[in-house]
MARLOBA-881393 format. One line per field, with one value per atom (N, C-alpha, C): residue number from 1; x, y negated, z. Coordinates in nm, 2 decimals. Example, Ala and Ser with C-alpha at 12.3 -4.5 7.8 and 13.67 -1.06 7.14 Angstrom:
2
n [1|1|1|2|2|2]
x [1.32|1.23|1.32|1.28|1.37|1.29]
y [0.57|0.45|0.33|0.22|0.11|0.00]
z [0.78|0.78|0.78|0.71|0.71|0.79]
This chain:
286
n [1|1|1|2|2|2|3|3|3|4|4|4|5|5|5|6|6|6|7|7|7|8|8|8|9|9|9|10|10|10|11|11|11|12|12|12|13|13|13|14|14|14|15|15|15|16|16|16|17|17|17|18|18|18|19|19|19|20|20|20|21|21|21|22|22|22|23|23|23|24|24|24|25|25|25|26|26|26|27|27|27|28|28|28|29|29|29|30|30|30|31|31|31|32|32|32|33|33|33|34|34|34|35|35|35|36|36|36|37|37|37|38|38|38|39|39|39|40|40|40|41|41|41|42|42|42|43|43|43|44|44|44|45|45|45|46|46|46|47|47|47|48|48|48|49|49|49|50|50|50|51|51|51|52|52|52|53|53|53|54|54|54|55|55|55|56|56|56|57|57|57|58|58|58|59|59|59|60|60|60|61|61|61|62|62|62|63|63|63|64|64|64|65|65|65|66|66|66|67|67|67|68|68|68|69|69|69|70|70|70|71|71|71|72|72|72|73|73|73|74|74|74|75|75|75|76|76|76|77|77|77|78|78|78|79|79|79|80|80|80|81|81|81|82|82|82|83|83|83|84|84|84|85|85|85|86|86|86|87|87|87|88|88|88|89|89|89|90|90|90|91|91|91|92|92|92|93|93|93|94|94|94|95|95|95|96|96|96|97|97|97|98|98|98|99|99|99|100|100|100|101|101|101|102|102|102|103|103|103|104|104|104|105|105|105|106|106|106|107|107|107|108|108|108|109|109|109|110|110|110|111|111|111|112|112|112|113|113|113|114|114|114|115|115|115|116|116|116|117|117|117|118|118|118|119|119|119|120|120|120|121|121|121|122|122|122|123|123|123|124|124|124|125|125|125|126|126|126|127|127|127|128|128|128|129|129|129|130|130|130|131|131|131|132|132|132|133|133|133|134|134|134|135|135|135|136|136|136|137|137|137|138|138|138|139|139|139|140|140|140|141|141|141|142|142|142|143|143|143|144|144|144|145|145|145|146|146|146|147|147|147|148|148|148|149|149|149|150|150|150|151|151|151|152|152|152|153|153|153|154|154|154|155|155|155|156|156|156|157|157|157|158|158|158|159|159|159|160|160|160|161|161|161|162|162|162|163|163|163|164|164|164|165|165|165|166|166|166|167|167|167|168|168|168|169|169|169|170|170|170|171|171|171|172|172|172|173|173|173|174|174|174|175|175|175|176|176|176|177|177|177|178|178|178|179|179|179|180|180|180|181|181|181|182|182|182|183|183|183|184|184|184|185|185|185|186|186|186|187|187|187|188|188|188|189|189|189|190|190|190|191|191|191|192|192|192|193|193|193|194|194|194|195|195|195|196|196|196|197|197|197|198|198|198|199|199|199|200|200|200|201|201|201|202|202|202|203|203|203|204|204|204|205|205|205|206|206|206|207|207|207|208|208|208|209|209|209|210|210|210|211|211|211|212|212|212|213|213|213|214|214|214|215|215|215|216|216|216|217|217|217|218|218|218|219|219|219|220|220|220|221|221|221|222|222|222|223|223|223|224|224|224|225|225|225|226|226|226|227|227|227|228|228|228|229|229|229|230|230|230|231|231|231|232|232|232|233|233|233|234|234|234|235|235|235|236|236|236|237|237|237|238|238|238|239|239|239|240|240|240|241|241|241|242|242|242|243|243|243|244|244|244|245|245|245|246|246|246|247|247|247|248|248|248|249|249|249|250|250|250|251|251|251|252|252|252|253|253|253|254|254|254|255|255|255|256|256|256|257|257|257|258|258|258|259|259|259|260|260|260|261|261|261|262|262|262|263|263|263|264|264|264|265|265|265|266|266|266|267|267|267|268|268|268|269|269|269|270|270|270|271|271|271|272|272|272|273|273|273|274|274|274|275|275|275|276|276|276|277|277|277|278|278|278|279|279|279|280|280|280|281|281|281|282|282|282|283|283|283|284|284|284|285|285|285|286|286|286]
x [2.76|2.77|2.69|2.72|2.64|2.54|2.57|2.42|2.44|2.56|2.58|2.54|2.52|2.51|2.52|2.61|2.63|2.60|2.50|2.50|2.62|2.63|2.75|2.79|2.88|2.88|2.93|2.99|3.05|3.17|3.24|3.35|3.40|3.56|3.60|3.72|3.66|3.79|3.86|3.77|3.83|3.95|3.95|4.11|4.21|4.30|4.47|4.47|4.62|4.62|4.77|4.83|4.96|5.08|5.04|5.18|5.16|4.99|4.96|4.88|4.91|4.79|4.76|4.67|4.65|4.69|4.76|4.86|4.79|4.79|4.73|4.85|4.87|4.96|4.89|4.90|4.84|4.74|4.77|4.65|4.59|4.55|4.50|4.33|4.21|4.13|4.03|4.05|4.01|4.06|4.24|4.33|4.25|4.26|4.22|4.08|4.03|3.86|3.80|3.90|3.92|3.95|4.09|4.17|4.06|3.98|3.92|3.81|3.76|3.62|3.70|3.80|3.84|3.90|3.89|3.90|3.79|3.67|3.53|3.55|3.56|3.52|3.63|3.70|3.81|3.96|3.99|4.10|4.17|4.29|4.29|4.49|4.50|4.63|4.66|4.56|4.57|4.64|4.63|4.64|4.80|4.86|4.95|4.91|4.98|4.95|5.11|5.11|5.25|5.23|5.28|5.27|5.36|5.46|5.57|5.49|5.42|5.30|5.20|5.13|5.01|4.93|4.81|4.76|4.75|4.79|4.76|4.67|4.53|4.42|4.44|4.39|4.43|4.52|4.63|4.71|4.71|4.66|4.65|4.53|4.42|4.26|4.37|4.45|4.45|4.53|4.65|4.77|4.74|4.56|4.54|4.46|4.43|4.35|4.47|4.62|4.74|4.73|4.72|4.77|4.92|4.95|5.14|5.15|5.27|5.30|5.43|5.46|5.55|5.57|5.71|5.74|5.71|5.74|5.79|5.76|5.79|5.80|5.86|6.00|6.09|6.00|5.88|5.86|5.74|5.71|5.65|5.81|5.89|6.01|5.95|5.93|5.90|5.71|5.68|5.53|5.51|5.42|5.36|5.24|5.20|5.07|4.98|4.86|4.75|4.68|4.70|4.59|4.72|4.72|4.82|4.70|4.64|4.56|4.62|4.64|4.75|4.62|4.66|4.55|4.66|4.72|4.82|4.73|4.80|4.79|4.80|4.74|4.81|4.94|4.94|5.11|5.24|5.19|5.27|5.29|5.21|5.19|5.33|5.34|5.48|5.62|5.59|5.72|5.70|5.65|5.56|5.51|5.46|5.36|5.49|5.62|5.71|5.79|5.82|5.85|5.76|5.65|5.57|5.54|5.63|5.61|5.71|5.78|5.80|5.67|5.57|5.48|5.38|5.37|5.33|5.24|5.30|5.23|5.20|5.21|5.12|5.04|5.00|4.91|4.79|4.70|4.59|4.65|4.64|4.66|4.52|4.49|4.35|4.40|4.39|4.41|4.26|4.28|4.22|4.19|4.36|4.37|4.32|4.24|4.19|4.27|4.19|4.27|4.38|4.42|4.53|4.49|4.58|4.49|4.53|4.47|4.52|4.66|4.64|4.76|4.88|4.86|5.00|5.01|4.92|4.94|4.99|4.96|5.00|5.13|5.21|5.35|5.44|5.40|5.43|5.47|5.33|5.40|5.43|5.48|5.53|5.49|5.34|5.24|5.22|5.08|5.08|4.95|4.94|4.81|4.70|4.68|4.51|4.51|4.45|4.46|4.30|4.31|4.14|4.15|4.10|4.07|3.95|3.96|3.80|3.84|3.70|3.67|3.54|3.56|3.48|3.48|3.39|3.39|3.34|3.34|3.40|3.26|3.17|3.07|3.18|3.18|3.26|3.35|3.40|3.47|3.36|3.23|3.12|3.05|3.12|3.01|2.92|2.90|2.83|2.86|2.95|2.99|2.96|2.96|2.98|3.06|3.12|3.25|3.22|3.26|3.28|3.40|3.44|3.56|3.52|3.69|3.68|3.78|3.83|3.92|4.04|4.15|4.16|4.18|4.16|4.15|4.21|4.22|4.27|4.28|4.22|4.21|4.13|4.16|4.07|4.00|3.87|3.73|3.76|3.85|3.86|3.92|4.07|4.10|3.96|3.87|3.77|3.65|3.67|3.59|3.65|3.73|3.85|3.85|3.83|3.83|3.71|3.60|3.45|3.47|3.49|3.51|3.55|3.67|3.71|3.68|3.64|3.58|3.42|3.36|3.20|3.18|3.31|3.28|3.27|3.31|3.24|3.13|3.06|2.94|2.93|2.82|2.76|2.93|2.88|2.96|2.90|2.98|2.92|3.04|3.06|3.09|3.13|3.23|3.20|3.22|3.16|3.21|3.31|3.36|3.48|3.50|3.65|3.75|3.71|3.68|3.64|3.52|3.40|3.30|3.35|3.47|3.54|3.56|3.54|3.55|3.39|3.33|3.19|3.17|3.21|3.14|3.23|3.33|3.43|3.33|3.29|3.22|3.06|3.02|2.84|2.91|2.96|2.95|3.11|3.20|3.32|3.36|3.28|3.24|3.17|3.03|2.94|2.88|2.99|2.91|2.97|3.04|3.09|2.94|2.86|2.77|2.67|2.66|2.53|2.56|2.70|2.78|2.72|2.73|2.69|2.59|2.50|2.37|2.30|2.37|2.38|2.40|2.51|2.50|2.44|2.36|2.27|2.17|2.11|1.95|1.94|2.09|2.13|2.11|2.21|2.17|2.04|1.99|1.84|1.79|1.77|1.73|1.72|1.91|1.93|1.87|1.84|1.78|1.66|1.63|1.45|1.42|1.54|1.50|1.54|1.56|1.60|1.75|1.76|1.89|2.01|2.13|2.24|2.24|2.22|2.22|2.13|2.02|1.87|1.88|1.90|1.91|2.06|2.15|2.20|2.19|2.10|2.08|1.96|1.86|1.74|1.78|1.87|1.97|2.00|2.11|2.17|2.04|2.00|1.93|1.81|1.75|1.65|1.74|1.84|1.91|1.94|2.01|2.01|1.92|1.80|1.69|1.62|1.63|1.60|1.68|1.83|1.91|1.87|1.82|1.82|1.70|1.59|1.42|1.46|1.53|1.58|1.59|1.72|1.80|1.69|1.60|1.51|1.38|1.36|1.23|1.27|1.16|1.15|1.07|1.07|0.96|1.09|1.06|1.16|1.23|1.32|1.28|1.22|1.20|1.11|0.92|0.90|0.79|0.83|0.91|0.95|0.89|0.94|0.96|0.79|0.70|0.58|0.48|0.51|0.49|0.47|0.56|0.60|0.54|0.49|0.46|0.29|0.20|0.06|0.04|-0.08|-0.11|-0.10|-0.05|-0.07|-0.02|0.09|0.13|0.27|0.34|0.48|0.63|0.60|0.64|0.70|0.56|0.53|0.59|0.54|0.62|0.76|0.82|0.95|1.00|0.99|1.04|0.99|0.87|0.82|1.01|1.05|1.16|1.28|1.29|1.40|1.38|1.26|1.23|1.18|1.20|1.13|1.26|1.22|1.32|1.43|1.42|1.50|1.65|1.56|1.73|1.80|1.75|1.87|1.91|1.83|1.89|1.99|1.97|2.07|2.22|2.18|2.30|2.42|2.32|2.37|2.46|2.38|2.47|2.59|2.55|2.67|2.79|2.80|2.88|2.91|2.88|2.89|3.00|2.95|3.01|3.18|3.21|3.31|3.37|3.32|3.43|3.44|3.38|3.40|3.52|3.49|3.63|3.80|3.73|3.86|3.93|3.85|3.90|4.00|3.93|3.99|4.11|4.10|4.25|4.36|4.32|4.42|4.40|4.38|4.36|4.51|4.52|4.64|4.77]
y [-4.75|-4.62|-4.52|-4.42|-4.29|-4.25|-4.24|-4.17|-4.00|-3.95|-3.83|-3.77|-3.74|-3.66|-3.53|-3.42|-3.31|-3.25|-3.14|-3.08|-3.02|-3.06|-3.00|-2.80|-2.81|-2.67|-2.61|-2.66|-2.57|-2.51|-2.45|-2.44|-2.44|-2.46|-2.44|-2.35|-2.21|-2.12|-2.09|-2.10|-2.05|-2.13|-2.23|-2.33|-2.30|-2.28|-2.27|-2.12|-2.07|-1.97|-1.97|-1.90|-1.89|-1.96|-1.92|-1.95|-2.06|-2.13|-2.22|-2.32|-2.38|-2.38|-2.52|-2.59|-2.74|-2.75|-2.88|-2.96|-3.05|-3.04|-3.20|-3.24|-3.38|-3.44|-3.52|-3.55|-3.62|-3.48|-3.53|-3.42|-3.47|-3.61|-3.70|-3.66|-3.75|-3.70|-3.71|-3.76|-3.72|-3.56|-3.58|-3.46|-3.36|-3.38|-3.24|-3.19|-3.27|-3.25|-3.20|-3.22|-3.21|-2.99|-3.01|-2.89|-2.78|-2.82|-2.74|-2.71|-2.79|-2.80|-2.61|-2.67|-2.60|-2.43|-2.44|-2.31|-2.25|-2.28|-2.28|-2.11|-2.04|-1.93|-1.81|-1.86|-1.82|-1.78|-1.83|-1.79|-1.96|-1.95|-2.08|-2.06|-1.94|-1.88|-1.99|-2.07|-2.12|-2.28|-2.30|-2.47|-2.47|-2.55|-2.63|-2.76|-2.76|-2.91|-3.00|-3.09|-3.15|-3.27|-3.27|-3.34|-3.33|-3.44|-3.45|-3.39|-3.41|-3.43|-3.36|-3.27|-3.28|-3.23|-3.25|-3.25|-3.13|-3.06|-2.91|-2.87|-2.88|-2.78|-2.76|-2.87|-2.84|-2.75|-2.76|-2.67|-2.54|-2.53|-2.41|-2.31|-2.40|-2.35|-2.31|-2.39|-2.39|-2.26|-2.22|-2.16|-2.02|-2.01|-1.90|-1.80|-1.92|-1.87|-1.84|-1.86|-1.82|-1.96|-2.08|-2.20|-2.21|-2.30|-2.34|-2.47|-2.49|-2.63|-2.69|-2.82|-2.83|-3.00|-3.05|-3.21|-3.29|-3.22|-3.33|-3.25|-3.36|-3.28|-3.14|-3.18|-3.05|-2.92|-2.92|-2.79|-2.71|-2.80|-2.76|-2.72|-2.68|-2.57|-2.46|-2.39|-2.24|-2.21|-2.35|-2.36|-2.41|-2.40|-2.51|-2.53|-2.65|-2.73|-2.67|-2.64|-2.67|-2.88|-2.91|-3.03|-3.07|-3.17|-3.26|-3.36|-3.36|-3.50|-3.53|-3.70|-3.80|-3.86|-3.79|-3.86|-3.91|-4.00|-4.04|-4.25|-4.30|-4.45|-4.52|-4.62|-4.70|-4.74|-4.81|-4.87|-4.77|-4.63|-4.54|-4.46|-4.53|-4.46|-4.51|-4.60|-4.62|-4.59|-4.52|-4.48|-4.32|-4.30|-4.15|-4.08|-4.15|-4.12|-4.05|-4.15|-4.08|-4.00|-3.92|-3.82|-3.66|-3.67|-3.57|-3.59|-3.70|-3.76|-3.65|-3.56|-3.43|-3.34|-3.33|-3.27|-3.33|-3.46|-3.57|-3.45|-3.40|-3.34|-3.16|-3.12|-2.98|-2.98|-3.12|-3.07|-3.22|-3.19|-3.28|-3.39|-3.48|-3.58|-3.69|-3.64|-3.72|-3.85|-3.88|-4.04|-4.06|-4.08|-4.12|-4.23|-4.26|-4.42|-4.52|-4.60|-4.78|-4.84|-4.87|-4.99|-5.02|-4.84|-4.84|-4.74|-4.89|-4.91|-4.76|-4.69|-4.58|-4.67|-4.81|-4.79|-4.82|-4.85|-4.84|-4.68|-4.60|-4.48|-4.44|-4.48|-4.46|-4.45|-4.59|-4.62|-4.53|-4.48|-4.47|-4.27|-4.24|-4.04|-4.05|-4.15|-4.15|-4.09|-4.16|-4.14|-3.98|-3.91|-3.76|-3.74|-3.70|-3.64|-3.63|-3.60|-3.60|-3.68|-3.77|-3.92|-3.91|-3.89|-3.96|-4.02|-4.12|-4.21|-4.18|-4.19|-4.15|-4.21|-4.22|-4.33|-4.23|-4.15|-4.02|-4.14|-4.08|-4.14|-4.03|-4.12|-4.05|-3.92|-3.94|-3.81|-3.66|-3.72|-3.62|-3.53|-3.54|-3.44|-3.38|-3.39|-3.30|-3.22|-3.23|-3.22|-3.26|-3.39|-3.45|-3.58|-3.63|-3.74|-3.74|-3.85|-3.91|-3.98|-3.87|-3.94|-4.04|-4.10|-4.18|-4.19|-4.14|-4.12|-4.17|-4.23|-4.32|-4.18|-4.16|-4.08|-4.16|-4.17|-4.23|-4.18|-4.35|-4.28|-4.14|-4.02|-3.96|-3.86|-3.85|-3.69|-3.63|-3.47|-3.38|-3.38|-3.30|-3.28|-3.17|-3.10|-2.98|-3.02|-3.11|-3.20|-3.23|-3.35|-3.37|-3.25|-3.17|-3.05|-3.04|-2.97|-2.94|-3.01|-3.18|-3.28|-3.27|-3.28|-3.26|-3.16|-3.03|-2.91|-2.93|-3.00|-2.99|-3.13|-3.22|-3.35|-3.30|-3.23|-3.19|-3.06|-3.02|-2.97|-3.02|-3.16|-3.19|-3.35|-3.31|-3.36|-3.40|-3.49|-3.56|-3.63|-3.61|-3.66|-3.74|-3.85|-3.94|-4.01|-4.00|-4.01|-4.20|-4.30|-4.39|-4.43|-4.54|-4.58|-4.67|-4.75|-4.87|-4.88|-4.83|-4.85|-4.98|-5.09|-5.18|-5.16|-5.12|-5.05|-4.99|-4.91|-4.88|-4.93|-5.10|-5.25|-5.21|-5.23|-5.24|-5.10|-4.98|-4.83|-4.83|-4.90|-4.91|-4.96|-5.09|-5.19|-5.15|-5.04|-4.96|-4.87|-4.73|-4.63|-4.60|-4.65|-4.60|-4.71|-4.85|-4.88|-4.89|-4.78|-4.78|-4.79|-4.62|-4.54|-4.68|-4.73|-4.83|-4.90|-5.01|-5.06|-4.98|-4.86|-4.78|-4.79|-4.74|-4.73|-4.85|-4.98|-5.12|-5.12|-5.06|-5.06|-5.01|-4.92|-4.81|-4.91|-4.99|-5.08|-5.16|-5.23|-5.33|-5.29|-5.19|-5.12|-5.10|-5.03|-4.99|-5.09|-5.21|-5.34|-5.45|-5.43|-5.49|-5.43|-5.28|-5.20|-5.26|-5.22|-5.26|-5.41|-5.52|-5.65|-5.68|-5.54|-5.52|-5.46|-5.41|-5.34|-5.19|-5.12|-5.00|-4.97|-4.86|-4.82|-4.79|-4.85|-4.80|-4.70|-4.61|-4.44|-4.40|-4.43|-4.42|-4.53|-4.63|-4.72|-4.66|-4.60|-4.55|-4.45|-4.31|-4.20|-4.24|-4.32|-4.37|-4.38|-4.49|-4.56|-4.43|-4.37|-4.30|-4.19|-4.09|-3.99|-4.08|-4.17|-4.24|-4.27|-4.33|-4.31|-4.17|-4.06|-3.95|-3.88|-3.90|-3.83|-3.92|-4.07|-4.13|-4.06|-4.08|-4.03|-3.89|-3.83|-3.69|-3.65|-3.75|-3.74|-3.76|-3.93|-3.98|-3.85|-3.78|-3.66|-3.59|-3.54|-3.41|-3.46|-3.62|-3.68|-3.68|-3.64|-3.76|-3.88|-3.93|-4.02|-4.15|-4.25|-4.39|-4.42|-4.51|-4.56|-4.70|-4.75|-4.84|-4.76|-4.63|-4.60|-4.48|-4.45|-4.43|-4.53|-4.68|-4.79|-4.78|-4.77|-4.84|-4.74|-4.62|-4.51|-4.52|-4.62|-4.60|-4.72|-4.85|-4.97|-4.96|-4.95|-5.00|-5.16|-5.17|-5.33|-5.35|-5.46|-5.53|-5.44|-5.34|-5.29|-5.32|-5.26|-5.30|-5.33|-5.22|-5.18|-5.35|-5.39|-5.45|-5.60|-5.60|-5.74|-5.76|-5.67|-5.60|-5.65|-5.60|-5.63|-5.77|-5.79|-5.99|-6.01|-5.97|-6.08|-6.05|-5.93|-5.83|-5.89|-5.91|-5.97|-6.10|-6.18|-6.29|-6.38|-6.42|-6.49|-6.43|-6.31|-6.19|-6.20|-6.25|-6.22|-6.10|-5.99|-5.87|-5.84|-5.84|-5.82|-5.89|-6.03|-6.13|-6.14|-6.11|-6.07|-5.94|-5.82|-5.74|-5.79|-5.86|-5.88|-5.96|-6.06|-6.17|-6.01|-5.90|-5.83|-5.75|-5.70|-5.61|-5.68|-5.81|-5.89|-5.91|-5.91|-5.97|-5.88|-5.71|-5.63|-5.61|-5.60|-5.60|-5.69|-5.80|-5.91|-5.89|-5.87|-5.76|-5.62|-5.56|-5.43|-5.46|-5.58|-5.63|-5.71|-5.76|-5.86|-5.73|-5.62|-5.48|-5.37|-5.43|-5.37|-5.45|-5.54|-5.64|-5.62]
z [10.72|10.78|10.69|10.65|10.56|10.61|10.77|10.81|10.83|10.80|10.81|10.96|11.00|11.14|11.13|11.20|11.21|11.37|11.36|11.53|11.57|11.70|11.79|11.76|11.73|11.71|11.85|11.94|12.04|12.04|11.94|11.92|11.79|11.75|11.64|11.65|11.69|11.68|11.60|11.49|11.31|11.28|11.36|11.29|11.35|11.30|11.37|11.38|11.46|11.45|11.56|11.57|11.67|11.60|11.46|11.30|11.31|11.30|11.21|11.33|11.44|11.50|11.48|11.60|11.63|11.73|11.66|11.78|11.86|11.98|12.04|12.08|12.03|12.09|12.20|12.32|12.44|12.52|12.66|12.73|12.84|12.82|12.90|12.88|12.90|12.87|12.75|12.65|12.49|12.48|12.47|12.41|12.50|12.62|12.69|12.71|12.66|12.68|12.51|12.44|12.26|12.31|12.36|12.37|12.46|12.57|12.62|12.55|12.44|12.37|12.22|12.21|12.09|12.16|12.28|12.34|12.43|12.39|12.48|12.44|12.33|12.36|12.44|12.51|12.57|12.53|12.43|12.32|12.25|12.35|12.30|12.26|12.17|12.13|11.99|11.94|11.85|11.87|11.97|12.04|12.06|12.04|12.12|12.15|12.28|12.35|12.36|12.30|12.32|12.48|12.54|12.66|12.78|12.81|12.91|13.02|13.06|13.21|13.20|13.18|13.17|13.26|13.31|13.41|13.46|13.59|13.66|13.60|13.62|13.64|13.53|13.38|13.27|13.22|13.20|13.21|13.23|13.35|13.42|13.32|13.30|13.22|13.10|12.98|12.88|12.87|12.98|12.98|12.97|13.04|13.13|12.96|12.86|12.77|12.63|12.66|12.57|12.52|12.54|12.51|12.53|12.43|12.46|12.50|12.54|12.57|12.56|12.47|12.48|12.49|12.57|12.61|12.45|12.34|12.24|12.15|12.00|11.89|11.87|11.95|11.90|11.93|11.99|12.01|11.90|11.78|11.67|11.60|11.62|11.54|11.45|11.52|11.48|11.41|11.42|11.35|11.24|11.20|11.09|11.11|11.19|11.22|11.08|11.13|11.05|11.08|11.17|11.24|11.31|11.34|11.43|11.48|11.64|11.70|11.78|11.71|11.79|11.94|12.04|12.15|12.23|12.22|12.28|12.30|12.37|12.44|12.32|12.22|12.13|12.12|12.25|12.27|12.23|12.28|12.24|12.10|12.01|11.83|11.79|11.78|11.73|11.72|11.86|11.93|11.86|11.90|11.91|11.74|11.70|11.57|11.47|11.44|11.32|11.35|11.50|11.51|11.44|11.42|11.32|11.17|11.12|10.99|10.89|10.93|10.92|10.83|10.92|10.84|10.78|10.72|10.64|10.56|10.48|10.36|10.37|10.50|10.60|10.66|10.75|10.84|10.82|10.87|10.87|11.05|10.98|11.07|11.14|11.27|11.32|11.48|11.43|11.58|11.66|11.75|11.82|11.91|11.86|11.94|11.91|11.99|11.97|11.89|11.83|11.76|11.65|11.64|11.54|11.43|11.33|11.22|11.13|11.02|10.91|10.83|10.82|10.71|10.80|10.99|11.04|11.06|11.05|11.10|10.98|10.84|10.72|10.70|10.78|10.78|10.89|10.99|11.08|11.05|10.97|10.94|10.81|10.74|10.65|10.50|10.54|10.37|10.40|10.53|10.51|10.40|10.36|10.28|10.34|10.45|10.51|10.67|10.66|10.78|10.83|10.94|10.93|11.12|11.13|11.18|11.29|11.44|11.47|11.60|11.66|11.78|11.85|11.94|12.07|12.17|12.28|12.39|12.46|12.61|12.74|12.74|12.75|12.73|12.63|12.58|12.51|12.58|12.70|12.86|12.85|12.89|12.91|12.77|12.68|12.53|12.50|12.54|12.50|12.44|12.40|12.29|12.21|12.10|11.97|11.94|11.82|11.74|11.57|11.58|11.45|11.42|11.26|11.16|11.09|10.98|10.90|10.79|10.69|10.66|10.53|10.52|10.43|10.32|10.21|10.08|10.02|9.97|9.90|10.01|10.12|10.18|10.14|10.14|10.06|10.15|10.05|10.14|10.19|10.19|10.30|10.42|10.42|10.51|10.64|10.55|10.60|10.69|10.62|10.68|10.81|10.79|10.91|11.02|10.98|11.13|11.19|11.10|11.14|11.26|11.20|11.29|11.39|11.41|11.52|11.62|11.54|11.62|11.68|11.63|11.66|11.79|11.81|11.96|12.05|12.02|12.19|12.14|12.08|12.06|11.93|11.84|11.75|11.66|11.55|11.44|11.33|11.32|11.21|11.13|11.01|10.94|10.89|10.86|10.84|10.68|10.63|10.47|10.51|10.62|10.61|10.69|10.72|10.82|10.96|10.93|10.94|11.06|11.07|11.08|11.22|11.23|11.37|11.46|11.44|11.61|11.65|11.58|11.63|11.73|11.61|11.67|11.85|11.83|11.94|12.05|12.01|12.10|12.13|12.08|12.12|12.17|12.11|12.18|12.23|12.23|12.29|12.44|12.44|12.54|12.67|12.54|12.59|12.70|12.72|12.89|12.99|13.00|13.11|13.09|13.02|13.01|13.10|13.07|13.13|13.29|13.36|13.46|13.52|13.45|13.53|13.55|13.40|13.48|13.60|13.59|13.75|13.86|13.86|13.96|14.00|13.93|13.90|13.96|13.92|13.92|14.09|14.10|14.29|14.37|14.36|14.40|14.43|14.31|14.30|14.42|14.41|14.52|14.66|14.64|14.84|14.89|14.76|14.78|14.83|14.77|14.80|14.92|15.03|15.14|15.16|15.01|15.02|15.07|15.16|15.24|15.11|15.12|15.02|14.93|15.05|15.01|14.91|14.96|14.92|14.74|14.74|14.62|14.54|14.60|14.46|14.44|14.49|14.47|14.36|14.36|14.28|14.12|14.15|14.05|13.93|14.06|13.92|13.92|13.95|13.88|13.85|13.79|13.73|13.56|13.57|13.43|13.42|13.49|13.46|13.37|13.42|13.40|13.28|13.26|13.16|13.04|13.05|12.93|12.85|12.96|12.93|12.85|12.90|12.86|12.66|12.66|12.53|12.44|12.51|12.42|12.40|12.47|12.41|12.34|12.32|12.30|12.13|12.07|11.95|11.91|12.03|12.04|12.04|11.99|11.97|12.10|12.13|12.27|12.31|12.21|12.23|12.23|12.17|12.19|12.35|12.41|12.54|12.65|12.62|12.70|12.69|12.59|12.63|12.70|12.64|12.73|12.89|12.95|13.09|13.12|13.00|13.00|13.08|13.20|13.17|13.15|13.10|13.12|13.28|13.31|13.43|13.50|13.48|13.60|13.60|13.70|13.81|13.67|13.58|13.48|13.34|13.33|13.28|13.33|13.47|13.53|13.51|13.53|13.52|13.39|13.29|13.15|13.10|13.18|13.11|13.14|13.28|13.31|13.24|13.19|13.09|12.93|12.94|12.78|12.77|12.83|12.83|12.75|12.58|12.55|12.48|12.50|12.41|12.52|12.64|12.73|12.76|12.77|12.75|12.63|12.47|12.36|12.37|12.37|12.38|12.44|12.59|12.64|12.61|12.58|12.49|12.38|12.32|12.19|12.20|12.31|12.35|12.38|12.47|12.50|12.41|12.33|12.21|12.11|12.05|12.03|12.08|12.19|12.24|12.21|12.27|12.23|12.05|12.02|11.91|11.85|11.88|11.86|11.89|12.07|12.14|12.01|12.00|11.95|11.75|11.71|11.57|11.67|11.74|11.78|11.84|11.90|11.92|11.80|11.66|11.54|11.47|11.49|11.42|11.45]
């Protein structure tokens, strides 16, 4: 990994245009949480959304800001894409992907989907000039995600500019050196928030074990990680120098983590999970 990190900008109005705009293809919730991030400042004349279905409210937000909409390709006619983002289902790239292979060598081409790889995407729009590869997660609806991109060989660095842009409205951007590199980023942070989710359940549970009322143990639960997460984001302090912070000798704290650390059993388990998906995400890479 490079190590690149870029701050969230909030918007990327400067790209597209009515002639020229960005296409989302998909308006589930990547596409539409991409599409609402790229019209945050109320002007979203630049967007098209391609989508048989797409969701009411959405719609309604996007429509209300001069967004277009159309079922299919046929409705990029009268345009010429600057950006084409495939946020569509894996299973469906194939079907889906070479109907835009049309503008192979016009528009910047960005996926979003698990698992599928740049050189089927390669085969699939028919060799376009600017490919880039990236893996957001679900924080990303709120702006607050991190995306990781891979780009392939021989896209311009203006290409690359351009996806940054528009991948970094809805949170943190990082940059990768090898395709490859995308199972893992898949299996930490495109997993991730589910992991956190269980820990919510867990932490709840323990609770109600101990005597605490339902209510009462999952209201603790979640705003205790809430409020944990949030401490992280504004700290510059490690989180291992977080953890010891809250660590005294001999206190409740402490008992606590002997049984969390004792033996490297939650790194461990971690890793055993991390691991798997990881595996998972190269076996829906093939």
């Amino acid at each position: 990994m490079s190590g690149k990190r870029l701050k969230q900008s909030g918007q990327a109005s400067s790209i597209g245009t009515a002639a020229e705009p960005v296409v989302i293809v998909g308006a589930g919730n990547m596409g539409g949480a991409i599409a609402l991030a790229l019209a945050a400042n109320g002007d979203a004349s630049h967007l098209l959304i391609i989508d048989p279905a797409p969701g009411r409210a959405l719609a309604e937000s996007l429509a209300a800001r001069g967004a277009r909409f159309a079922t299919d390709a046929a409705g990029l006619t009268n345009v010429s894409p600057t950006a084409i983002l495939l946020a569509i289902k894996p299973q469906l790239m194939a079907q889906v992907a070479p109907s835009y292979a049309p503008y192979a060598q016009r528009a910047l081409f960005i996926s979003v989907a698990a698992g599928t790889t740049l050189q089927s995407l390669d085969t699939w729009l028919a060799g376009p000039a600017a490919l880039v590869r990236c893996m957001p997660n679900l924080p990303a609806s709120i702006g607050m995600g991190v995306t990781a991109a891979v780009a392939r060989q021989g896209t311009p660095a203006s290409a690359k500019a351009m996806a940054e842009q528009i991948l970094r409205t809805v949170g943190d951007f990082i940059w990768l050196e090898d395709e490859a590199q995308l199972d893992a980023v898949t299996a930490v942070s495109g997993s991730g928030p589910a992991y956190v989710f269980h820990l919510v359940e867990c932490l709840a549970a323990a609770g109600i074990q101990q005597g605490l009322p339902e209510d009462v143990a999952n209201l603790l639960a979640r705003r205790t990680i809430e409020g944990a997460g949030a401490l992280l984001g504004q700290s510059t302090s490690s989180p291992a120098e977080l953890r010891t912070s809250v660590t005294s000798p001999g206190g409740t704290t402490e008992a606590a983590l002997r049984v969390l650390m004792d033996n490297r059993r939650t790194e461990k388990l971690f890793s055993e999970a991390v691991a798997s998906a990881t595996q998972r995400a190269r076996e829906l890479s093939k």
